[in-house]
C-alpha positions in Angstrom: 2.1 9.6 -6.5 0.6 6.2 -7.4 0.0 4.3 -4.0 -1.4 1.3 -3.5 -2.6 -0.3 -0.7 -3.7 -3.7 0.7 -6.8 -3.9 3.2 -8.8 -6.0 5.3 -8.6 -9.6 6.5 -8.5 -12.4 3.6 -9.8 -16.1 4.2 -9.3 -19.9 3.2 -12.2 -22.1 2.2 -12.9 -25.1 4.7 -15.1 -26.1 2.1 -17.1 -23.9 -0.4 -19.2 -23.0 2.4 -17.1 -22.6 5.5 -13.9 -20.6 5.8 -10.7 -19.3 7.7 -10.0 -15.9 8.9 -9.2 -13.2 10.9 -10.8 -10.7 13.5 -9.4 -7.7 10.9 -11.9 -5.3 9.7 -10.3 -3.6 7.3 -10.7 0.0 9.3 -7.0 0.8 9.1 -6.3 0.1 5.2 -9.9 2.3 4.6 -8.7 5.2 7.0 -4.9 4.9 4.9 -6.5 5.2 1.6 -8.9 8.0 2.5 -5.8 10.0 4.2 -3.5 9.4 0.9 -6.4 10.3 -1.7 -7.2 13.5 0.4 -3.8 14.2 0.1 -4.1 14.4 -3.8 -2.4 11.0 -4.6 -3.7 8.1 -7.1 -4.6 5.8 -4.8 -5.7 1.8 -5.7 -7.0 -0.4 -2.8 -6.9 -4.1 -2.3 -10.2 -4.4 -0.4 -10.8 -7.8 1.1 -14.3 -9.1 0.3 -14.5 -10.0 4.0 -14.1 -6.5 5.0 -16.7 -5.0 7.4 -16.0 -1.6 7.8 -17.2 0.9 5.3 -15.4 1.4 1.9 -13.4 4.5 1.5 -15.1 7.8 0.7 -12.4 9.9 -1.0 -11.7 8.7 -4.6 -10.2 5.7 -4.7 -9.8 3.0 -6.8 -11.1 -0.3 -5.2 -10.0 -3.9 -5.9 -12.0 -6.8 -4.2 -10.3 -9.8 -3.2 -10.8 -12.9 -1.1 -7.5 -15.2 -0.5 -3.9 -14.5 -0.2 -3.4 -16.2 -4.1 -6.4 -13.6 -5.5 -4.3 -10.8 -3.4 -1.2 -12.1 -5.3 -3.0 -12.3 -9.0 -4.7 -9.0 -8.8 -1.2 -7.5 -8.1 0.4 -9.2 -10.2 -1.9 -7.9 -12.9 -2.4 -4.4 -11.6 -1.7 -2.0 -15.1 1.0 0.0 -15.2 2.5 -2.0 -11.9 6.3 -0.2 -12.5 4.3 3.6 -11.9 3.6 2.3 -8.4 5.2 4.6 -6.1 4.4 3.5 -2.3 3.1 -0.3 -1.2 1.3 -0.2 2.1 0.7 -3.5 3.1 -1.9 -3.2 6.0 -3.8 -6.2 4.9 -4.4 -9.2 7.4 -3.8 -12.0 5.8 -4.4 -15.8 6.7 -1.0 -17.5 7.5 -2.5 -21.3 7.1 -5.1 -22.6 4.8 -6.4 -26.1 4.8 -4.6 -28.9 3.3 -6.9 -31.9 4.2 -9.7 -32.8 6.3 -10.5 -36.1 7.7 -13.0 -38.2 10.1 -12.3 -40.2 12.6 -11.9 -43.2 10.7 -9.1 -40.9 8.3 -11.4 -40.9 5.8 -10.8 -37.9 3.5 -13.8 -35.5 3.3 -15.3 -33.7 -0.1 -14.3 -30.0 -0.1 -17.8 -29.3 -1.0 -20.2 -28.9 1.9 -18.7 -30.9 5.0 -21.8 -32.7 6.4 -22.8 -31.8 10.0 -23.5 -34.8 11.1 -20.1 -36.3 10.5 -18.9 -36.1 14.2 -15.3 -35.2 14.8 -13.0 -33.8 12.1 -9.6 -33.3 11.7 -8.0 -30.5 9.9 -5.0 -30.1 8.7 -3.3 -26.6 7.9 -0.5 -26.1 5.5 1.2 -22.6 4.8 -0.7 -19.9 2.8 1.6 -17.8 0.9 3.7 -14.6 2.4 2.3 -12.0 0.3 5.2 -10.0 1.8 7.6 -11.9 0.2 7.0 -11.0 -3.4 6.0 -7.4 -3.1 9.7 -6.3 -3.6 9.8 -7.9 -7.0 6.3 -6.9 -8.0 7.0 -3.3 -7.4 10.8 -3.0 -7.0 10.9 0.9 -7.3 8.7 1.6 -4.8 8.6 2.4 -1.0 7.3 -0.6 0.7 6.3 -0.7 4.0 4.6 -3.8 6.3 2.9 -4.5 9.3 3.9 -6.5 12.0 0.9 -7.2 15.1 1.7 -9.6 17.9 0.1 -10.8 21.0 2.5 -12.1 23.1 6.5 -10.4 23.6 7.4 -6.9 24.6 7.8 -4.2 22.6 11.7 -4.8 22.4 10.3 -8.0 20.7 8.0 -6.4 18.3 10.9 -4.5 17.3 13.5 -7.2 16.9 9.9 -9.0 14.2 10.0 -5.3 12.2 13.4 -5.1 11.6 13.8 -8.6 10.6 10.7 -8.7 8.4 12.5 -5.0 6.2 15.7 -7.5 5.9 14.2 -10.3 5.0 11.4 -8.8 2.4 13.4 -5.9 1.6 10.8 -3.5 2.8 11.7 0.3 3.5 9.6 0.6 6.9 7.0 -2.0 9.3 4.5 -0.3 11.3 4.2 -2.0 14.7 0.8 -2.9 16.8 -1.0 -5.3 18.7 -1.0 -6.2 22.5 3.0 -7.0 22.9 3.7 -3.6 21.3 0.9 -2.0 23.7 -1.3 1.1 23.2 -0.8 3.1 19.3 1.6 2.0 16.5 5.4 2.2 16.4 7.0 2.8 13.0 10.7 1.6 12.2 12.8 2.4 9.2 15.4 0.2 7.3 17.8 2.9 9.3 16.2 1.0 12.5 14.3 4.4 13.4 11.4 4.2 15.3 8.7 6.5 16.7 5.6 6.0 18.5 2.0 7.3 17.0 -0.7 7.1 19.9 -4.0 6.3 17.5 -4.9 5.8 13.5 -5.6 9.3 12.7 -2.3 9.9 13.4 -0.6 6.9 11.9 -2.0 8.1 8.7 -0.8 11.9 8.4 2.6 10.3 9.7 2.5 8.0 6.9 1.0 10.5 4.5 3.8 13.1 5.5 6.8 10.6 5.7 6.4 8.8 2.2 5.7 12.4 0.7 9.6 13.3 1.6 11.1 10.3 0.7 12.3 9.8 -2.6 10.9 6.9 -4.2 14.2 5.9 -6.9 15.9 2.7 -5.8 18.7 4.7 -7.1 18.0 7.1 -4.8 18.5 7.8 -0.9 16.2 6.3 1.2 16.4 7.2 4.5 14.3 10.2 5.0 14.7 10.3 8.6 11.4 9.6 10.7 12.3 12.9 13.1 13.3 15.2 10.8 9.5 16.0 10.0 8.9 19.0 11.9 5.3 18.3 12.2 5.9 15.3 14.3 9.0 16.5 16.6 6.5 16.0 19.5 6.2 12.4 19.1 8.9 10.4 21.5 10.8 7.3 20.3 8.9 4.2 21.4 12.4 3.0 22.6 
């Protein structure tokens, strides 16, 4: 299968020297890519040029970016975009990017190199653009899955954040993490299955083992269930 899959945290310039991002390292999409191209699979990755963990070892075709509109382009222009099979988004990208900045007085400040002597400044921040949005007409044949961290909520929350976010971007699955969801990753279908994976490692052979049974046709079924893989019976629901 052709899989391809977006990594790492992107950013928005301040000016051409400063910028907004993330804490993401881009350790997950580099452990998914290895995993996939181990497996035997064509794999493409969207690496974030602000990635600090390693590049991925196994074969795979890397693509650098650096904001959520060069994500978007190099997608858009990826060859042969209707053989994509699979769409991991895994990437962290920035939800706001700066619209204007001004000083005290509201004087509007050159984008170039904001000087540091120019006391307060105010910044403000409009909406980047929801990669997630678009995938499904980028790659409408293909299994699509997103991500979904959060801080702050219970992991009924999280839940409630996947399942909306496969309705409203017409994704097949959303992996769920961060400090509301608690320790590991929670996986939910478009069938609203869900199953807990306790680390990374096994995130990826889940993944790996999952999208390898599914059929991949829009035309097709979907719903592989999450439980019928017998290597994972062990692994409890999360709810």
């Amino acid at each position: 299968m052709r899989i391809v899959i977006t990594s790492g945290p992107s950013y928005e310039p301040i000016d051409q020297v400063r910028r907004l991002t993330n804490s993401s390292t881009g350790e997950l999409g580099t452990l998914l890519a290895e995993a996939f191209a181990e497996a035997g699979h064509s794999v493409v990755c969207f690496r974030a040029v602000a990635s600090t963990f390693a590049a991925p070892l196994w074969p795979v075709e890397v693509v650098p970016y650096a904001t959520n509109s060069d994500l978007v382009e190099g997608l858009t222009r990826l060859p042969m975009r209707e053989d994509v099979n699979v769409v991991l988004h895994a990437a962290a990208l920035c939800d706001f990017k700066v619209k204007e900045i001004v000083n005290d007085e509201g004087v509007v400040l050159p984008a170039s190199k904001l000087p540091s002597r120019s006391g307060k400044l105010h910044l403000t921040l409009e909406p980047a653009p929801k990669v997630i949005t678009s995938l499904r007409r980028m790659f409408p044949a293909a299994i699509i899955v997103g991500w979904k961290f959060e801080l702050d909520g219970t992991p009924a929350d999280v839940l409630a954040k996947g399942k909306r976010q496969i309705d409203e971007c017409l994704t097949d699955a959303c992996v769920l993490n961060g400090k509301a969801y608690g320790a590991g990753f929670g996986v939910i279908s478009r069938a609203a299955e869900s199953i807990h994976l306790p680390d990374k490692p096994a995130l990826c052979r889940f993944l790996v083992d999952w999208i390898e049974r599914t059929p991949t046709l829009t035309s097709s079924p979907r719903e592989q269930s999450f439980h019928a893989l017998s290597s994972f019976t062990s692994l409890s629901p999360f709810i």
